[in-house]
N, C-alpha and C positions, 0 to 999 in steps of 0.2 A: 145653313147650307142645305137643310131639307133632309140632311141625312143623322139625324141626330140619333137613333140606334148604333149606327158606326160608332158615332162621335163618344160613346159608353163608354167602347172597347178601351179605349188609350188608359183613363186612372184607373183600370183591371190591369193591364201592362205596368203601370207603374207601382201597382199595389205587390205586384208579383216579385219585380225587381228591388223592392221595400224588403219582403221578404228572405231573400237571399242575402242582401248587404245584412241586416240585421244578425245573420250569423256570422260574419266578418268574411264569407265565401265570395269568391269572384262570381258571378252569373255565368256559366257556360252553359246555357243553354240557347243561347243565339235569340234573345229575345228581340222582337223587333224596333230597330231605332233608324234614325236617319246623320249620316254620316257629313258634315259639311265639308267639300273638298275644294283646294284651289292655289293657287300661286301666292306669295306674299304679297301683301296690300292689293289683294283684287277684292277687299270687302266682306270678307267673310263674317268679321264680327263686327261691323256696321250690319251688317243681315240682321242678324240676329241680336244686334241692340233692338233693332227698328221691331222687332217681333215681340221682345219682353216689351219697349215703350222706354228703357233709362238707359241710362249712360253707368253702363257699369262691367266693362270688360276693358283690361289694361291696353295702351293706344300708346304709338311711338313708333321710329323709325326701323328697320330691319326686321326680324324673326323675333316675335313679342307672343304670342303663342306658343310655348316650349312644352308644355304637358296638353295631352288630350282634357277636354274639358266636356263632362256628360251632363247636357243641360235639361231639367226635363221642364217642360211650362203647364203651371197646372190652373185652370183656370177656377179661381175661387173669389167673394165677396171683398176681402182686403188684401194689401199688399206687401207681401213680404218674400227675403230668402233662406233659406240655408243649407250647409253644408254636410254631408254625411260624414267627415272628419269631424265634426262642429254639431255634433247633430242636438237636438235640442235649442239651439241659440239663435233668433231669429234676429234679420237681417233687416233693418226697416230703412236705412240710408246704405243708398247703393253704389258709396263714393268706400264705405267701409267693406261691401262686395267687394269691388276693385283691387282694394288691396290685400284682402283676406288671398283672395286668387295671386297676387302678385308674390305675397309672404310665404304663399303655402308653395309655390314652385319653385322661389330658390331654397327652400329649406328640402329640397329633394336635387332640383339641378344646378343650386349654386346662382352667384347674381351675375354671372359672365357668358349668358349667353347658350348654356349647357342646355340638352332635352333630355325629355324622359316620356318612355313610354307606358308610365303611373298616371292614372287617368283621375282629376279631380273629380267630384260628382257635386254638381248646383242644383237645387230645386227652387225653383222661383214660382209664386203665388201669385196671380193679378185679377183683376175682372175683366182686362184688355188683353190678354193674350186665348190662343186655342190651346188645346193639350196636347203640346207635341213634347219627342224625347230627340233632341239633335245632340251629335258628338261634332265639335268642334276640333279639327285638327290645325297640328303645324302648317303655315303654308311652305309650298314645294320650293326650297332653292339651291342653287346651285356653288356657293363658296363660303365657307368655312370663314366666322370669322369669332372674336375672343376665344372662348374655352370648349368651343366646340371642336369633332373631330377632323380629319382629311374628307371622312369619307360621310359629313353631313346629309349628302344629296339619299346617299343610299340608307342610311337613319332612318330618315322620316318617309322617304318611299316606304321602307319595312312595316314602320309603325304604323301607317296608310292603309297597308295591303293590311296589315294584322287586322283592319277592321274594317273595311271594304269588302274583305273576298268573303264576308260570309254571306251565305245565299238569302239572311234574313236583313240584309239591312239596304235600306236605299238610300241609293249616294246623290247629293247636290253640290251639281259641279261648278260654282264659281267661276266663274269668267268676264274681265273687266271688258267692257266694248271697244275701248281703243286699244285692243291688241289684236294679235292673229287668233281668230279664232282654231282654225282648222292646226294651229301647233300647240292647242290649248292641254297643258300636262293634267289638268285635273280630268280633263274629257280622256286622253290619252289612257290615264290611268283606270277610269271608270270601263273603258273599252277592252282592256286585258282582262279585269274581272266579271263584266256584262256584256258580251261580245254580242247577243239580242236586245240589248236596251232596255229591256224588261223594269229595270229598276234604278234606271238612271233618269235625272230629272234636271235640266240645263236651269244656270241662274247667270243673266247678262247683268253686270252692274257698270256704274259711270258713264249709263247713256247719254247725258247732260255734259259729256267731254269729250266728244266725238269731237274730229276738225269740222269745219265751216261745211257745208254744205252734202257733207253723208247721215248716213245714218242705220237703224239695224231692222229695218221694218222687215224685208223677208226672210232673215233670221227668227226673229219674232214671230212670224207666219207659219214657220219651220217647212218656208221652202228652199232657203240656201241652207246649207251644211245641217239637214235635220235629223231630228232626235226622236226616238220611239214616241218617249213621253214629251216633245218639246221642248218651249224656254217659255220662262217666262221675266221681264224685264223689269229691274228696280232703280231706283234712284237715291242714293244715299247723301250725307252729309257730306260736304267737303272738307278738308281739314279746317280752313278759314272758321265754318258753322259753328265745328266742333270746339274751337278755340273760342268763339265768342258765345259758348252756351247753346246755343242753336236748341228749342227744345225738340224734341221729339215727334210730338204730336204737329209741331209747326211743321216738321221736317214731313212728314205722310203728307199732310194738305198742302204743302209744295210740289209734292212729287205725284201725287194725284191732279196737281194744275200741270203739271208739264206735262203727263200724258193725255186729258185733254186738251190742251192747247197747241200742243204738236200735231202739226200738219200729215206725219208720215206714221203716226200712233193714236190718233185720237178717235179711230173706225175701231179700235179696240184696245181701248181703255179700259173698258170695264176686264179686260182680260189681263191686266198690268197691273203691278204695283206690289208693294212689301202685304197687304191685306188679302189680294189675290192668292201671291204664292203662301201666306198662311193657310187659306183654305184649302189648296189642292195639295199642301203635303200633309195637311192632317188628312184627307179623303186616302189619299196614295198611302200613309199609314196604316191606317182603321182596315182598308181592303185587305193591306198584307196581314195583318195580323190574325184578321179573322181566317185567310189561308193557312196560317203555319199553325191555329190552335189543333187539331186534330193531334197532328204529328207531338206536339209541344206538350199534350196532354199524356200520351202513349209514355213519350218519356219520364215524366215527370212518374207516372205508377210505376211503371221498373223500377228507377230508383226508390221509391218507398216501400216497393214489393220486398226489395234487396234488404233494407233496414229494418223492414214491421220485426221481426224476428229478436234482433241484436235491440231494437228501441223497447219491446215490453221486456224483457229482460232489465233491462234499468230501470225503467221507469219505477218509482217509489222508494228509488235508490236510498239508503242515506247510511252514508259511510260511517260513522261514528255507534251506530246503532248498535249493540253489545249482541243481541239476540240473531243478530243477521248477521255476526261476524260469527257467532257459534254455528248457526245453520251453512253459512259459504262455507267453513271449515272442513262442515262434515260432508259436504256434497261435493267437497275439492278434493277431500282424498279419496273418496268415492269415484269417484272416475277415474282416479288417477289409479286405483287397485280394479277397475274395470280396462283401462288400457292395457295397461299391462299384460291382462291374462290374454285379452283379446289379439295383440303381440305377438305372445310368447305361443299360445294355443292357437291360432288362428280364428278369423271369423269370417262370413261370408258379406254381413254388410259393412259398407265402409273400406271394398278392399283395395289397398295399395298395391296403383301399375306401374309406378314409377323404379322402386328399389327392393330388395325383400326383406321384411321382415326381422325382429329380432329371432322370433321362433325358425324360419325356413334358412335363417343361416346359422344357428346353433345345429337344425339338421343338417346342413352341407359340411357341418364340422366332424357331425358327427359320423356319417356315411361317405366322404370322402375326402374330405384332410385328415382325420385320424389315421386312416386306413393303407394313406399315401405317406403319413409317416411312419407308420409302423415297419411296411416296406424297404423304405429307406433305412432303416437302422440293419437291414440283412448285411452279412459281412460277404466280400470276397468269395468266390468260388478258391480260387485258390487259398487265399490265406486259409478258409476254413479246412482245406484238406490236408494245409502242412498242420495246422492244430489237431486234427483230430490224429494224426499220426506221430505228432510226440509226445500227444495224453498216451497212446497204444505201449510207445517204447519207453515212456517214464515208467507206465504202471507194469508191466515185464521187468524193468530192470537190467540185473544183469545177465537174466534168465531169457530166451526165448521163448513166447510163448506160443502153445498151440492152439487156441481157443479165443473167439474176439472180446476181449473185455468191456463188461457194462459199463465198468467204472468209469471208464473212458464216453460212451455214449453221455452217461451222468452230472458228467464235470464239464463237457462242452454246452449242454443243455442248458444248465444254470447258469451257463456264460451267458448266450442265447436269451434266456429270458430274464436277467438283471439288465439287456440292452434296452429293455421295454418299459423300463422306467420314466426316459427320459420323453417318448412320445407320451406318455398316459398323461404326463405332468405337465405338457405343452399342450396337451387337448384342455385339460380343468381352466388352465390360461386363456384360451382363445372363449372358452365358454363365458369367462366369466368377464373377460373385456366385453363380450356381445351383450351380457347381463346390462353392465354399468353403461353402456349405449343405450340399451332400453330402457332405462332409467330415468338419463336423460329426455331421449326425444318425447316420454309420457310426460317430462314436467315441464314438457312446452307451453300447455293449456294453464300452468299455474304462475308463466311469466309475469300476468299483471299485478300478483304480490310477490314481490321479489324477495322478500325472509322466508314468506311459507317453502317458498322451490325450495332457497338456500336450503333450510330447513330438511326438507325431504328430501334432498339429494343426500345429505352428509348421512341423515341416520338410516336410510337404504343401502348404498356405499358400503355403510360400517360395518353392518349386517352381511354384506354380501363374502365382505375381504374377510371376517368372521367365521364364514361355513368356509369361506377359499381354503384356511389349513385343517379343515375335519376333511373335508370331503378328497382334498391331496395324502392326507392321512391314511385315509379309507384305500386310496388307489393303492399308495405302497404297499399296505396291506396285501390290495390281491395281490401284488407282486409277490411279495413275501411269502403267500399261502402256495401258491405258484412253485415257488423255491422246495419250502416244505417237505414236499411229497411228491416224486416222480411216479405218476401212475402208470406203469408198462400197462396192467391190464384193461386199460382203458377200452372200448369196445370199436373206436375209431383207429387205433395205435396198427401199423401192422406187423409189429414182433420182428423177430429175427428169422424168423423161417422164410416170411416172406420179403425180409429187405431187397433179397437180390434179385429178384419179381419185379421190383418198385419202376425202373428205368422203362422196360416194353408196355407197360400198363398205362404209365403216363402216357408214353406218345400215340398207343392208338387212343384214349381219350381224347388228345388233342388232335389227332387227323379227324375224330369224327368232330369237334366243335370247332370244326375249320372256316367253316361259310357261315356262323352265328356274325350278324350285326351288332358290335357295339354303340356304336355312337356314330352320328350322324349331324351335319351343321356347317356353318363356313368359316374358315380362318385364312388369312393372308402369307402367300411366299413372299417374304419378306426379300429374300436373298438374292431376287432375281437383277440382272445389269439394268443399269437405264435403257442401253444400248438395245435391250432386248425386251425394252416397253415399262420396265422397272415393277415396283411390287404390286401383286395383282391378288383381287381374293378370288376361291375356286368354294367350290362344292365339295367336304371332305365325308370320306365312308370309311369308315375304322370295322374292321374283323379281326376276329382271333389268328389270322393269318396275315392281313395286309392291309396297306392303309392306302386310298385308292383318293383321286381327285377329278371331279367334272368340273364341266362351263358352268352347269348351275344347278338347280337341284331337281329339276327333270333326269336328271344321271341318264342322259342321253348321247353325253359326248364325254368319253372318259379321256381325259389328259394325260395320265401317270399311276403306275398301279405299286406301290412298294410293298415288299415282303418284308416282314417285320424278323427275321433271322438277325440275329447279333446287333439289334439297335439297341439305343438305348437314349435316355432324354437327357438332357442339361440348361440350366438357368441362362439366359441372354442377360444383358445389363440393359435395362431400357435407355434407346437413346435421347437425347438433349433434346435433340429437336422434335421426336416424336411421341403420340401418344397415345402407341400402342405400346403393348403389355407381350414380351417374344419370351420364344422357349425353343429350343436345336432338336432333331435328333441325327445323332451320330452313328456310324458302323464300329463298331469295337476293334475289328480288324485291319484298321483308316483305309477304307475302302471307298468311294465316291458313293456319296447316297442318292441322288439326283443328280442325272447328265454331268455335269462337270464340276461338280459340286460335293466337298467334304460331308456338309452338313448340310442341310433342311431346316431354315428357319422359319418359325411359324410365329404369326401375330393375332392377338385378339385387341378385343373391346378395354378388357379392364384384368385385374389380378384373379379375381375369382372364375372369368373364363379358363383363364392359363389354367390354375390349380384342375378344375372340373377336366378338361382334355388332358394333363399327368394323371389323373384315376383313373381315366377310362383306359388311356395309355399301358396302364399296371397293369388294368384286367387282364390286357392281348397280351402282357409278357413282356412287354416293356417297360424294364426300370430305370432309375433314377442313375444316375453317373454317381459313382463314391469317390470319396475326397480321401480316401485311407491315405496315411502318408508312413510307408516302413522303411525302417532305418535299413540302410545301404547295406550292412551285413549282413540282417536277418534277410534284406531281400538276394544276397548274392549266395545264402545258406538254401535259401530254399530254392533257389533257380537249379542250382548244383548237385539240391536234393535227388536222388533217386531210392525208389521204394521197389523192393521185389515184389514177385507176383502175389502173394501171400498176405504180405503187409497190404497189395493196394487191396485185394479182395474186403479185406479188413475196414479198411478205409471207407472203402465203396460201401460196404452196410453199416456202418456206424450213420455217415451221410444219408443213408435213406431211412433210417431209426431217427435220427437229429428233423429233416426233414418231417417226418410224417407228427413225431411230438409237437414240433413246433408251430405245426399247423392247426393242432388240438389246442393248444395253448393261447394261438392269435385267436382264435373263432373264438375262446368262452372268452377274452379280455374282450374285443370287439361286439362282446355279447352284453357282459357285464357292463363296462366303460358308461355307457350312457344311460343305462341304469340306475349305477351309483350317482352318476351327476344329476340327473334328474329327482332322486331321492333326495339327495342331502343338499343340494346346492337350489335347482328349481322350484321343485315346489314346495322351496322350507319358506324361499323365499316370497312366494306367491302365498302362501299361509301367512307370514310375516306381517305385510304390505294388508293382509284382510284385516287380519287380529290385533295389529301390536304398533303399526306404525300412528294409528289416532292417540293411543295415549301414550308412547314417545314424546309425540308433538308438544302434545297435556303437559306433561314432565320437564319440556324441553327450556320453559320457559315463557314468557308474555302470551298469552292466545292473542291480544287483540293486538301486540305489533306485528307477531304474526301475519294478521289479516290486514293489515295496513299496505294500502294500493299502490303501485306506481304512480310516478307524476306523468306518465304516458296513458297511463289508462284512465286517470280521471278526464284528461284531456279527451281522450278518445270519447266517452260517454257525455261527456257534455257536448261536443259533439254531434257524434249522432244523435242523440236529446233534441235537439238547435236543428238541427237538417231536418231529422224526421217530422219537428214540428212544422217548421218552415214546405215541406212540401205538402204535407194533407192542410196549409192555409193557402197555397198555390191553386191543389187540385180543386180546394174550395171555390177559389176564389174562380178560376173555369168555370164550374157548375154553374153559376150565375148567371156566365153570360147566354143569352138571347141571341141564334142565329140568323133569324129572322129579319134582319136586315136588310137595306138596299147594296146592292153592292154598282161600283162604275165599272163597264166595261175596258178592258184592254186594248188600247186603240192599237189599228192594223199595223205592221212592220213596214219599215222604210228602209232607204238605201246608206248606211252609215259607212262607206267604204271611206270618207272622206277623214276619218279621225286619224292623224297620226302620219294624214299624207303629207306633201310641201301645199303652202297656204298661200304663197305669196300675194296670187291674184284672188284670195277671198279673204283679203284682210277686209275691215268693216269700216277702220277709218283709211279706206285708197285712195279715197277722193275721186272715184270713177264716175262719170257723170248717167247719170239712166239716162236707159233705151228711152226711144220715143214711144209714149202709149199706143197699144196697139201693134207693137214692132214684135214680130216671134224671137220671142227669148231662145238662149243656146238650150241643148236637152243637157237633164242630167247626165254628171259622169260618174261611168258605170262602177263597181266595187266588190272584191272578191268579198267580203266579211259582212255578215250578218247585221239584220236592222235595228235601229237603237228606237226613235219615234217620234209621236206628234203628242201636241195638245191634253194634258194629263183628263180634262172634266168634258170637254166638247168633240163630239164627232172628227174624226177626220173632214177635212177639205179639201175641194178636185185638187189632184195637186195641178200648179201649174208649173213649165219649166223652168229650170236654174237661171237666174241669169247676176250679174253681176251688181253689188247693193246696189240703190239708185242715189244718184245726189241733189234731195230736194234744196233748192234753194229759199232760205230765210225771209 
């Protein structure tokens, strides 16, 4: 065909597609084929008999076609087939073809008729064929019959489009001549997915059965109902043929006499027949192909760009190897005591935007959930004043006395700070759950041996839960030392002289850090009616005085400004349906805290926003609700109580001696606390994981089942092994090719509005008689939707007008 650099390209396409199957991968890369599309018994695999030369595709009445069939034809010195399920077994009687295809689709869709959209793949060897790659589809129908479903039509439509609409493959559209052309579903179908025709290429068969005296000549022409790329017109067996043997080769040189010998075909014959449209779909191939290499190539390097990385890492693989199971060992717990620190200590590459950190939430633990528990453990304002007032009148007696006793400030204190037990030993907990979390997510990278992780999870764990009672040990300790020794002369303490000083000194500190900005960010009024737009998020500005709310965080529109006097916070229960994370604040006084509203409920993102807005909460002076619960008498004792002026004065500096201690108290715990943990718990265990966990391991038992892989990971390495090879013999196999070729031009766009319209009066066989020669034919009619074409290898021709087929007379 004069283009034989084209004609190259195709066994490089099929070399490539070799490739891919050979890993057991599907080809998604849209390689270029050509799709054969059409109606049942409109000849589709008579086509494509007539193309190989044999009789070897299953033949019978209804839907005999059930799986896509990927045929590729490759033109070589002898003759043979096979199958890429079959691979290696060649095919040399093509009556064993036949049935190899027939056995191999009911052993997928059963012998009743079932489809499936599992594609067989044929390669067939000849000296009589060109090197094309065609997909043979189901033909298109409309009722369900054996073990097929309701909704068959829409089946094989899907399976149709799954391989029609990609932008690489060109569809031939089947269509018998004695039908309606213009309600032709394969055409129909080809026109939703090539609405410009670009890649559609018409195939008229059963010219030879047209009625008496029509015929398809300006079809053929492609001046009635034309096609970007044309038609071109064949002539198949008839069943009779096929039933009496009919050979093949007979059948061409039959159908090559009827087109010259046909009065209304025989001006272009040479432009007809199963030999023609061989060569213009190998031409219409070779062009695209050599279009889509560019693109086809780009991709193919990404993907190996992706792998080079993860492929030399295997490569030289071999599992069994004693010396490479020592060496993975040591370079698995090696990272795995480099994640770790890098975790817990932070690092700048590699850093996680997603969540934080084992390390930055150990610090949130330790800088504000400690700090908010500690808080919370404060008792009652009142409870603590009726205690400190019958430590006053126990230690008096029966005596009155004149003087405020120590003993009393002494013995509430130690109450005071044995409360702080129970946060110390909730912080070591929280630390060390965040511990055994970073443990885990470090032994993420050693999944692919699943004994090593097991392995290193257990004897890190053990070690951890190990320091958990020194290091709880340690804590009670401070407590204890705490206990020990009340140091009045402390240099922060302010004694008794100045206890009753303590009340004016605060509050002008606190008028002056009144306008300081705590915290700043958006949370949600949960509590708002539907009625009145329902929950809404604002713009929140938190001060040592008030907590204030904008439209947004311009704080140019302020909403609501609350003074933070006698609030105080409380836990919501998260609801069912939502999922946000709430928390109240209340008036102590049940005062309305907002318009008409008890409470203020606020919403975040997750638990750990809540927690962080309760600390900042604390700083302003807002605490936590207490759940004290006192028995009915002691509470009706101390409602009932009354204290003369003498005892309260008493009372009143004991309270600010209690106060001012205890504040000395939090600050060195709050000092020490993370300290201690970080001494005896963090970095014993970071020394541990360096030093101790390799010969653990040693110790622990087997090194080498240790080192023994997942059945996922061998899988995974072979692999990408198999990929990565299979694309650098792809990109190879590109390299090769020589662009330098002829290419055919794209012939000019036409009017295809006609696909899909009503056909009545351009059916082919109407039996309408032609215009007299010479008579001005109707003009074409005109069409909203884009051109499909002409004549796949030859220039367009003047078009002339539409007119209605002609009916030569025999």
């Amino acid at each position: 065909m004069g283009n034989r650099g084209m004609e190259d390209l195709i066994p490089l396409v099929n070399k490539l597609q070799d490739a891919f199957s050979s890993i057991g991968q599907a080809c998604n890369l849209d390689l270029p084929q050509i799709a054969v599309v059409g109606g049942q018994s409109a000849g589709k695999s008579s086509v494509l008999e007539n193309f190989v030369g044999r009789d070897f595709l299953p033949r019978g009445s209804g839907i005999v076609t059930r799986r896509p069939l990927v045929l590729q034809l490759i033109s070589a010195n002898a003759e043979w087939a096979e199958f890429l399920h079959c691979k290696g077994k060649k095919f040399t009687e093509f009556d064993e073809v036949r049935q190899e295809i027939e056995s191999e689709t009911d052993r997928i869709t059963g012998a009743n008729k079932g489809i499936s959209p599992v594609p067989i793949n044929l390669r067939v060897y000849s000296p009589h064929v060109l090197n094309l790659t065609l997909i043979d589809l189901p033909g298109i129908t409309k009722v369900p019959v054996g073990d097929q479903p309701v909704d068959i039509e829409q089946q094989i439509r899907d399976m149709i489009m799954q391989f029609i609409s990609r932008e690489s493959c060109l569809i031939l559209a089947v269509t018998p001549a004695n039908t309606d052309l213009a309600n032709s579903d394969a055409l129909k179908l080809a026109k939703e997915v090539d609405p410009q025709g670009l890649r559609t290429i018409g195939v008229i068969t059963k010219l030879d059965l047209m009625d008496e005296g029509t015929d398809a000549r300006d079809i053929l022409e492609n001046k009635l109902l034309p096609l970007r790329r044309g038609y071109i017109g064949v002539v198949n067996r008839s069943q009779k043929d096929i039933d009496g043997k009919k050979d093949i080769k007979m059948a061409l040189e039959a159908e090559r006499k009827f087109f010259l010998s046909h009065p209304s075909y025989r001006h272009m014959a040479e432009k007809m027949g199963t030999p023609r449209l061989q060569k213009v779909l190998n031409q219409q191939l070779t062009n695209h192909i050599r279009d889509t290499l560019p693109a086809f190539r780009s991709k193919l390097q990404s993907q190996l760009l992706a792998l080079d990385k993860e492929a030399e890492e295997y490569r030289g693989y071999r599992p069994d190897d004693p010396s490479r199971k020592t060496k993975q060992l040591l370079q698995m717990v090696q990272q795995f005591s480099v994640d770790f620190e890098k975790r817990i200590e932070g690092s700048g590459d590699q850093v996680d935007t997603v969540e934080l950190s084992g390390g930055a939430k150990i610090n949130r633990i330790f800088h504000e959930r400690f700090p908010f528990e500690l808080v919370k453990m404060e008792c009652d304002e009142k409870e603590m004043r009726r205690e400190i007032s019958y430590a006053i009148k126990n230690i008096h007696g029966i005596r009155t006395g004149l003087f405020t006793p120590d003993m009393a400030f002494e013995a509430i204190v130690k109450k005071q700070i044995v409360k702080l037990k129970e946060p110390c030993i909730k912080c070591v907990d929280m630390v060390i759950q965040e511990l055994i979390n970073t443990v885990r997510q470090c032994s993420n990278k050693l999944e692919c041996f699943p004994m090593l992780r097991e392995e290193t999870e257990r004897i890190v764990t053990s070690h951890i839960r190990d320091r958990e009672s020194r290091a709880k040990d340690q804590v009670l300790l401070l407590i204890d030392v705490q206990l020990s020794y009340i140091n009045t002369n402390h240099e922060d303490f302010i004694g008794f002289a100045n206890a009753q000083q303590r009340s004016s000194q605060t509050n002008k500190s606190q008028s002056s850090a009144g306008n300081q900005v705590i915290r700043k960010g958006w949370l949600t009024i949960n509590n708002i009616s539907i009625i009145k737009g329902g929950a809404k998020e604002y713009w929140f500005v938190l001060t040592a005085e008030s907590l204030s709310w904008f439209k947004d965080d311009e704080e140019k529109e302020k909403k609501y400004m609350l003074p933070l006097d006698n609030l105080k916070v409380r836990d919501v229960e998260k609801s069912f349906m939502s999922s946000k994370h709430i928390f109240s604040i209340f008036n102590t006084e049940s005062r309305n805290v907002y318009k008409d509203n008890r409470t203020l409920e606020l919403a975040c993102d997750s638990q750990d926003d809540v927690d962080s807005w309760k600390s900042s909460l604390l700083r302003a002076g807002v605490y936590p609700e207490k759940t004290t619960t006192v028995e009915s008498e002691s509470s009706t004792t101390s409602e009932n109580f009354s204290m003369d002026p003498q005892l309260e004065r008493k009372v009143e500096t004991i309270r600010n001696l209690v106060d001012s201690y205890m504040a000395i108290v939090n600050k060195c715990i709050r000092d020490l606390m993370p300290k201690t943990i970080m001494h005896l718990m963090i970095n014993n265990v970071k020394d541990f994981i360096n030093a101790e966990l390799l010969a653990q391991l040693y110790s622990a038992g087997d090194q080498s089942a240790l080192m023994d892989e997942s059945q996922e990971q061998a899988q995974r390495r072979d692999e990408v092994l198999r990929t990565h090879h299979a694309l650098k013999e792809a990109l190879a196999i590109i390299g090769d090719i020589s662009t330098s070729t002829i290419t055919t031009p794209l012939p000019p766009p036409v009017d295809s509005s006609w696909v899909g319209g009503a056909g009545g009066r351009r059916r082919m066989s109407s039996g309408q008689r032609p215009a007299p020669r010479g008579a001005p034919p109707p003009p074409n009619r005109p069409g909203p939707l884009g051109p499909f074409n002409n004549s796949a290898d030859s220039p367009q021709a003047p078009s002339r007008p539409n007119r209605a087929p002609p009916s030569i007379p025999r």
